[in-house]
Structures are given as C-alpha cells and as structure tokens.
MARLODREN-633975 format. One record per residue (C-alpha): x, y, z. Coordinates in steps of 0.1 Angstrom, whole numbers, padded with zeros to 4 digits, always signed. Layout:
XYZ...
END
This chain:
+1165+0706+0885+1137+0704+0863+1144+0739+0850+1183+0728+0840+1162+0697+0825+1139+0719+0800+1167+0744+0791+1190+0711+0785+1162+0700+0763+1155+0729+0746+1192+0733+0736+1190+0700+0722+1159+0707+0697+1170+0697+0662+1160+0721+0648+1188+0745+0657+1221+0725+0648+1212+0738+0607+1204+0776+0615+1218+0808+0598+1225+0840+0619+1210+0869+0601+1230+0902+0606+1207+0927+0591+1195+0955+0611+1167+0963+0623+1148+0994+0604+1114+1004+0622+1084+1020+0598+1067+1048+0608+1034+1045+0620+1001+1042+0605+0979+1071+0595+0956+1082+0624+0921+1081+0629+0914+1117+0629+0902+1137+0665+0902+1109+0685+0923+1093+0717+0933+1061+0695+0947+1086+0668+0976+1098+0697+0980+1068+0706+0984+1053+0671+1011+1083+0664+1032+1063+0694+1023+1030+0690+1054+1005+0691+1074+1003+0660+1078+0973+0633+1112+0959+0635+1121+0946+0596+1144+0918+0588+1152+0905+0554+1160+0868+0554+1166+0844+0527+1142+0819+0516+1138+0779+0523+1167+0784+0554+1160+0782+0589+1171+0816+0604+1176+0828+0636+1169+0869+0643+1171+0887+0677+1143+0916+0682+1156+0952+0699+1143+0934+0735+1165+0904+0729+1143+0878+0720+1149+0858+0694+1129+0843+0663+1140+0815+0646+1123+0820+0614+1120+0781+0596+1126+0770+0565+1091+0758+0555+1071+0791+0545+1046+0789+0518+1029+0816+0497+0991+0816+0511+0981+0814+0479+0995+0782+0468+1024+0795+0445+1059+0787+0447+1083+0808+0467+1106+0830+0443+1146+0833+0451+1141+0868+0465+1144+0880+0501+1117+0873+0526+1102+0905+0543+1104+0898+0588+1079+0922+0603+1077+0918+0646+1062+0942+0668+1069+0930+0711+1050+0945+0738+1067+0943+0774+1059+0972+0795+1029+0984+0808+1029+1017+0789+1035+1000+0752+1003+0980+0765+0991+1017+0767+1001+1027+0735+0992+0997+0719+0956+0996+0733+0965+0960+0745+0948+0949+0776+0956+0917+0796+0921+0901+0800+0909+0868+0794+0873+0865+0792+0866+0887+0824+0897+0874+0846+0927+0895+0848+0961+0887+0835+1001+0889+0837+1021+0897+0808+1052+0880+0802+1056+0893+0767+1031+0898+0737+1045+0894+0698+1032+0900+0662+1055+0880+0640+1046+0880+0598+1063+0866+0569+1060+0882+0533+1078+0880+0499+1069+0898+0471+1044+0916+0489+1025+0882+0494+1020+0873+0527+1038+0835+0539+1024+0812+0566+1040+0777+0578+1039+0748+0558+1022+0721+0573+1047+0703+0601+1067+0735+0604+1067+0752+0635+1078+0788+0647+1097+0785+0680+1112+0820+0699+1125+0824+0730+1113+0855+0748+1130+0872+0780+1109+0878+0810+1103+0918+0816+1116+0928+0846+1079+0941+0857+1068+0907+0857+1061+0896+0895+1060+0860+0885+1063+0833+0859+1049+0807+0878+1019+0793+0852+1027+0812+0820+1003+0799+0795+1001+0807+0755+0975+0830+0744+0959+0845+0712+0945+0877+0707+0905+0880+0704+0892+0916+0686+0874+0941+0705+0837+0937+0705+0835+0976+0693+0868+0977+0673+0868+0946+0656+0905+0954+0642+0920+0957+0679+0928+0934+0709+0900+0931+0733+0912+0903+0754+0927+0867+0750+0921+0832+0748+0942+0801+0756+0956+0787+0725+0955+0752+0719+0985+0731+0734+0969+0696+0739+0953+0674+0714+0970+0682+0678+0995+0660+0662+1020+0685+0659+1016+0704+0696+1023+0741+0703+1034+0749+0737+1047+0775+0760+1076+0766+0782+1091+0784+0810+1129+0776+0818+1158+0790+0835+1194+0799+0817+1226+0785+0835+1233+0820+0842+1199+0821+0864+1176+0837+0841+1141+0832+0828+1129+0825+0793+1100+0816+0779+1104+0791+0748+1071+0791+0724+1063+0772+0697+1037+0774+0675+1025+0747+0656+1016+0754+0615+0975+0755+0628+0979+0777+0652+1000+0801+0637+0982+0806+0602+0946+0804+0617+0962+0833+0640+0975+0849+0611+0942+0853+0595+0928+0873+0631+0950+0897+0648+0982+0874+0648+0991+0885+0682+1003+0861+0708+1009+0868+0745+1031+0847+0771+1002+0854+0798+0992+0838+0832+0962+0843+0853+0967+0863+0885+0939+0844+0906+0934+0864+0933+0906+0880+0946+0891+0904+0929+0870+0937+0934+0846+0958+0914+0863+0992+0908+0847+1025+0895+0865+1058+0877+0845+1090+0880+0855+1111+0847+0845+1149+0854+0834+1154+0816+0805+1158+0796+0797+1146+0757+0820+1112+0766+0821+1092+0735+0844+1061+0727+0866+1085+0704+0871+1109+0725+0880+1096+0765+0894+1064+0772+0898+1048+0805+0929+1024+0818+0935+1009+0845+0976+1001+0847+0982+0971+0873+1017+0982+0892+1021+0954+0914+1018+0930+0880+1027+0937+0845+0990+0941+0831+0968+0968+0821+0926+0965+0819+0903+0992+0803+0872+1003+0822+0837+1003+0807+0811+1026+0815+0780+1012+0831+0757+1031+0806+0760+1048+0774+0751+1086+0791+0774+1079+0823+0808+1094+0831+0812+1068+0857+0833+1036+0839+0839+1002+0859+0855+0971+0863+0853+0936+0876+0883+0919+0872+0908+0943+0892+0930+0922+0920+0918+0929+0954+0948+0948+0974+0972+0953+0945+0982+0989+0932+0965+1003+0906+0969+1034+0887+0933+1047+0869+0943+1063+0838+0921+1089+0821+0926+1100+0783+0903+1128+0768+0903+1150+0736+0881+1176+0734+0888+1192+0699+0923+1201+0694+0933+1197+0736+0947+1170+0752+0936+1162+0788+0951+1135+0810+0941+1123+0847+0957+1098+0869+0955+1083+0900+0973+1058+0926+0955+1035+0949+0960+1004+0965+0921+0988+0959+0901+0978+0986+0866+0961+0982+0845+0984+0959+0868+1012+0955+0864+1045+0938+0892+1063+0916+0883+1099+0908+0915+1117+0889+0913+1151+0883+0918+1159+0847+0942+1185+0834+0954+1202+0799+0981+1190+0781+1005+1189+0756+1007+1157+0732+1046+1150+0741+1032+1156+0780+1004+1130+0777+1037+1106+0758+1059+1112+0791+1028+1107+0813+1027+1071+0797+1055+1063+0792+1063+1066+0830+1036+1044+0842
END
C-alpha cells in the first residue's frame, strides 16, 4: 500500500503535466584516448558509451536512456558562467552503469568508506550549449526514474550517493558518500516504488546544490544500499613479478549482489592484494587484470568466502576481445 501511495504521488508531481517528449536518437561517442601500456587503457577502449540528446532550451523535457530510464531534463538551466542561454539546442550527455561488468569497465567500485555496497543503478547526466557547460538554476530540480537491474538481490534501503575520486587517480571513482537528503530547503531524495504492473523504480531527485556542487567533482550518482552483513578479510595471491598500479589490477565481482570492490595490496613490493569489506558467505569472483608489454593476461576465480579466505587465480595469455568476453560474462 505504501508503495501504490509513493508511485500515486510521484505521478502526481507537477512538474510533469508541462513536459515535451524528445524523439531524437540516441548517438554514442567513441571513447576517449587511452593512457598508453597500461590496464586502465583496455579498459578505457570499452568503457560504457555517452548517449547524446539534443533538447530545446527553457522546456522541461523528458528523454529515455538505451536501459529505459528516463531523465526529465527541466526548464531552468543556466550557463555556469552567468550569461544568458542562446535559442540553440542543448547538448544531453548520460552515461548508466547497471551490471557488474560495466562496473568493470568503468573502474566503478561499490564502496562507501570501507563498507560494501549494492548497486541499483549509477548515472552521469550533463547539460551543455554552445560548448558551455549548464547547471540547474537555483529551485530547479533534476528528477529520473531509474529501473532496478535484474542483478540487484534487493531494494530494500536504497539510498542516494555521490561519487568520491580515487585517492591515487584523483579523476576516477574511488568510492561513495551519502548525498545530502535532510536539512535543505529544497530537498533531494531517493525513493523507491513499485509500478501497477509490479515493478520497481527508483525516482531521484536532485536538488540545484546537490547537482551543480556534483557537477564540479565526478558528477556521478549511484542509487546504492549498504549490504550489512558480516564481513571477512579476503586476500588474492597474484603469481607476477614488477606489479605496478598500471599494469595489474585486482577486482573482486560480488555475484550474490550487484557490486564490485578492488583489492589493495598490503605493501608496495607484495603480490598479495586484500580486502576488508567483502560479505561473509556470499559469492565472489577474484578478478585479476595484467599487462606485461604488449600481452594481455587475465585470472579468475569462484568462491563462496568463508572467514579469512584466500583466492589464488591462475593467470593466462590473452587476446584483448578474450579479456572483453571474460568481463563481460561476469
């Protein structure tokens, strides 16, 4: 009942009753130049696309993404630098993460300081015109309604999250923290509600704080909720020499949730690389990724964890469209 209640309201937001379906297609850029001879620089060559729309300005507009979200792009954009908007189209960039191997791809891991997480859907949403980027005018909100990924186990305590950099890579997603929802004028939120037809959605909206301090960091937002179980320490035993943070990388892909966690080694001369934060009996695939010059090498393994466990994947050769089909199965 209170499910039918929060879809009911949702339907009856204001907001919608002036929108504008926008038809365009979707056109997907290539992706960005690689860092040269490293792990990231494959992965980077497979990272998830940019889906473009072009949308007219000062008109509330409602797009669907390739997974069937949908973005209703409002009215109140501003230039960040204080000009005026011009007549001309307004540039829609979105990038969605919902699968454990685009979290791969993506280098996205579903942390929040230390304690694992669930990922019910993680978006990059930006506004340009002009080539000048937009934010929200102050009062405007961005709402979208995600769809839950079928990996999901649960949606029970989904919570709103923004990305935090990566202590080494200060230009990636090392982990998350809980956005703001309580205490603003203008509240953003995360709500989780159920279709008449029995589905789940998750309906975000984020406030014009929250969104253009976001924009100015990573501007990635996860619909995320914390796993609390127990947890274990877990250790990956990488059979390599001359391991550097270029060139092997180290995953660990949660199967019985829809997460993924790197593992750290415990010194910088060790080929042994931990974690904390891994759920004590769930599955868990440990995920190595090497280049050594010009070859590929990949290593997995399957376990369910007990206390203190141990992965130790053998690594092998391959191809770069082997090491794509090796993640994208996971």
């Amino acid at each position: 009942m209170k499910r039918i209640l929060a879809y009911s309201l949702f339907l009856a937001f204001p907001l919608f009753s002036s929108c504008q379906k926008e038809a365009d297609a979707i056109v997907c850029e290539d992706p960005a130049s690689p860092v040269a001879n490293s792990i990231s620089a494959v992965l980077q060559e497979h990272r998830v696309p940019t889906q473009k729309f072009t949308v007219q300005p000062r008109v509330t507009t409602i797009l669907t993404t390739a997974k069937g979200a949908t973005i209703y792009v409002p009215s109140g954009l501003q230039r960040v630098d204080g000009t005026a908007l011009s007549n001309n189209s307004i540039q829609v960039e979105v990038q969605e993460v919902t699968t454990r191997s685009e979290m791969v791809f993506m280098q996205l891991p579903t942390v929040s300081y230390g304690r694992a997480l669930e990922s019910g859907g993680m978006f990059n949403i930006r506004f340009s015109q002009d080539g000048q980027p937009l934010q929200l005018a102050a009062g405007t909100k961005l709402n979208l309604v995600t769809v839950k990924p079928g990996a999901t186990s649960s949606s029970a305590n989904m919570e709103l999250f923004t990305a935090l950099p990566d202590s080494a890579v200060r230009q990636q997603v090392g982990g998350w923290a809980l956005a703001p929802t309580t205490g603003q004028p203008d509240t953003s939120r995360l709500v989780t509600q159920t279709t008449p037809a029995g589905n789940t959605q998750y309906f975000v909206s984020l406030n014009s704080y929250l969104y253009n301090t976001n924009r100015t960091s990573l501007n990635w937002i996860n619909c995320d909720r914390f796993i609390g179980m127990a947890t274990t320490n877990v250790e990956v035993e990488v059979h390599a020499t001359d391991i550097t943070l270029d060139n092997t990388q180290v995953m660990l892909v949660l199967n019985t949730f829809n997460g993924m966690l790197y593992a750290f080694r415990s010194f910088s001369n060790s080929s042994t690389f931990f974690s904390n934060a891994i759920p004590l009996g769930s599955t868990v695939t440990a995920v190595v990724l090497r280049r050594e010059n010009n070859q590929l090498y990949f290593g997995k393994q399957t376990a369910n964890v007990g206390p203190s466990h141990t992965f130790r994947p053998t690594l092998r050769p391959v191809t770069e469209a082997e090491l794509v089909a090796e993640i994208q199965a996971l």
